[in-house]
C-alpha positions in Angstrom: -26.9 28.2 -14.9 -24.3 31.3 -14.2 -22.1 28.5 -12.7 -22.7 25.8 -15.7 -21.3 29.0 -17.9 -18.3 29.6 -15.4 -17.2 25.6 -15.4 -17.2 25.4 -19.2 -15.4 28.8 -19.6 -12.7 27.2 -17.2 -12.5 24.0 -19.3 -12.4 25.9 -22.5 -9.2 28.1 -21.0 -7.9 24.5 -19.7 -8.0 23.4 -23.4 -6.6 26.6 -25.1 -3.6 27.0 -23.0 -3.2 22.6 -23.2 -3.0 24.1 -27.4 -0.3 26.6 -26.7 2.1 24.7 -24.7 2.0 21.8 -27.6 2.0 24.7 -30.3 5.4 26.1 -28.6 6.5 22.0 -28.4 6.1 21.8 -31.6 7.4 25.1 -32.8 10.6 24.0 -30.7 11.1 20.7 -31.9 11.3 22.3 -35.4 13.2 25.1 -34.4 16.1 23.1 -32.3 15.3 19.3 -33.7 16.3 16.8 -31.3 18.2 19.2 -28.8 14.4 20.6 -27.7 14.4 17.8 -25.8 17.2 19.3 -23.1 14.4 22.5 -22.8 11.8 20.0 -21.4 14.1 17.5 -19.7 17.1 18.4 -17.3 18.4 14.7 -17.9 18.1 13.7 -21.1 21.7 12.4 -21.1 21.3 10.3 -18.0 20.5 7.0 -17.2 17.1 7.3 -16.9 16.2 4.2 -19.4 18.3 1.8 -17.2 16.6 2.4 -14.1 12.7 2.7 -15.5 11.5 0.2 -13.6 13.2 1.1 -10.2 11.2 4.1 -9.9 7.5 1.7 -10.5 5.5 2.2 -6.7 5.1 -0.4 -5.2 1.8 -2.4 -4.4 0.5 -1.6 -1.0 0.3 -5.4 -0.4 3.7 -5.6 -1.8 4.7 -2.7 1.1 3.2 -5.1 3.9 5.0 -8.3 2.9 7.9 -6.0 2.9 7.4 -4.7 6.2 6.4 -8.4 7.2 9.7 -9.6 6.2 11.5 -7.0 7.7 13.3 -6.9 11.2 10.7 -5.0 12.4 10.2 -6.1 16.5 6.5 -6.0 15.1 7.1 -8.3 11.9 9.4 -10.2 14.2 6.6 -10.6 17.0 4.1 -11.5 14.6 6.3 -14.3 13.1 6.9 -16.0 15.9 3.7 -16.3 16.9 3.5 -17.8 13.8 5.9 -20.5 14.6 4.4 -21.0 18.3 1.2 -22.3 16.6 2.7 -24.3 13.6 0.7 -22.5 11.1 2.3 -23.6 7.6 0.5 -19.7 5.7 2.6 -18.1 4.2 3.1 -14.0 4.7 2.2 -13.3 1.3 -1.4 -14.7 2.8 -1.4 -12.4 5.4 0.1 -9.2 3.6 -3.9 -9.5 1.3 -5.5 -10.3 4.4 -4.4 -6.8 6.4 -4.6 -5.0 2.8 -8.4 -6.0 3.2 -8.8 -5.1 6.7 -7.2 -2.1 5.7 -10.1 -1.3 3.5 -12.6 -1.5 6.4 -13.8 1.8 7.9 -11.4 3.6 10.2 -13.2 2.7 13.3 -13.7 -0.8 12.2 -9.7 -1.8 11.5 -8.4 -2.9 14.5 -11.3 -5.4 15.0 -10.2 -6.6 11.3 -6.8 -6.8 12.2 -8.0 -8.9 15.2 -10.5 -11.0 13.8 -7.8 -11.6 11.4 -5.1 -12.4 13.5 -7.9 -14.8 15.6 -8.7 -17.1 12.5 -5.0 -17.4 11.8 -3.8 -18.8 15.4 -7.1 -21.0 15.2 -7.1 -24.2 12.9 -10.8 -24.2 11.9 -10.4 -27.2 10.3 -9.2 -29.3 13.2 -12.0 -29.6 16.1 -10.1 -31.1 19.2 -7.5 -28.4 19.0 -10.0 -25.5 18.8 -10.5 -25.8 22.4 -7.1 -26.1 23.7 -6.7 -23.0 21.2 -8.9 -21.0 22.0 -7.9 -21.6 25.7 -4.4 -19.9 24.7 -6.5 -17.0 23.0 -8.7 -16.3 26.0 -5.2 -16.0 28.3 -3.6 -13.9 25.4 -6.2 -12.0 24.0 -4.9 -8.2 25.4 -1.2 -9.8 24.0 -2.9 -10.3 20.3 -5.5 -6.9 20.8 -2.3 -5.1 21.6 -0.5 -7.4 18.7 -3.2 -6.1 16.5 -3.1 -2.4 17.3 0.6 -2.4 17.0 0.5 -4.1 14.0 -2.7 -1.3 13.0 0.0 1.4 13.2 2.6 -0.3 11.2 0.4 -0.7 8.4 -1.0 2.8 8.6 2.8 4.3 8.5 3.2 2.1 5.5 0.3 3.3 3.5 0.2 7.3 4.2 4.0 7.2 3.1 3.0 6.2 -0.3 
């Protein structure tokens, strides 16, 4: 009960002092008119307006399929296995993909990024190359784990910056 009272005494001080800084808004904007605006704002007279949308943050799949389309040697690496397996999906694909595996629990993302990367260098949908592809999996399975982690890291950088 004493620390109900405490919590609503702290919102209620929130709120009166939320009052008093519009009151002295107000009480300025009728004092100075339009020039109030340079106490609030050092740069009123800038170009702020033109470059609104420059300052919008980015997506953090929008981040990935930058950093995919960078000349990262990790981006790079990952492309070209790409290529090597004639895989017409697109990055844009893979940027939501890692986004979700980035979601997973902290322990569980490198086996998304894995199982990720696993169902993209494997065509599902084509049964006499599943065996001759997963063959090249087997032999290169520490090249994509390690592919994976690297790629783990990247992604990690990329999200704790924003």
């Amino acid at each position: 009960m004493l620390e109900e009272s405490s919590d609503r005494q702290q919102r209620l001080e929130k709120f009166l002092h939320a009052v008093e800084a519009a009151q002295k808004l107000q009480d300025d904007i009728i004092k100075y008119g339009l020039d109030a605006a340079y106490l609030y704002y050092e740069d009123v007279d800038g170009n702020w307006l033109e470059g609104w949308d420059e300052g919008e943050d980015e997506t953090v799949v929008e981040s990935i399929l930058r950093f995919l389309e960078s000349d990262d040697l990790i981006a790079k690496r990952l492309r070209q296995e790409l290529e090597n397996t004639n895989k017409s999906i697109l990055l844009s694909q893979i940027a939501v993909e890692l986004e979700k595996s980035l979601a997973t629990a902290e322990a569980e993302r490198i086996f998304a990024v894995k199982d990720m990367l696993i169902a993209i260098f494997t065509n599902q949908q084509n049964n006499q190359d599943i065996s001759i592809e997963n063959n090249h999996l087997q032999n290169n399975q520490i090249d994509l784990f390690d592919l994976a982690k690297e790629l783990l890291e990247k992604l990690e950088e990329i999200v704790n910056k924003k």
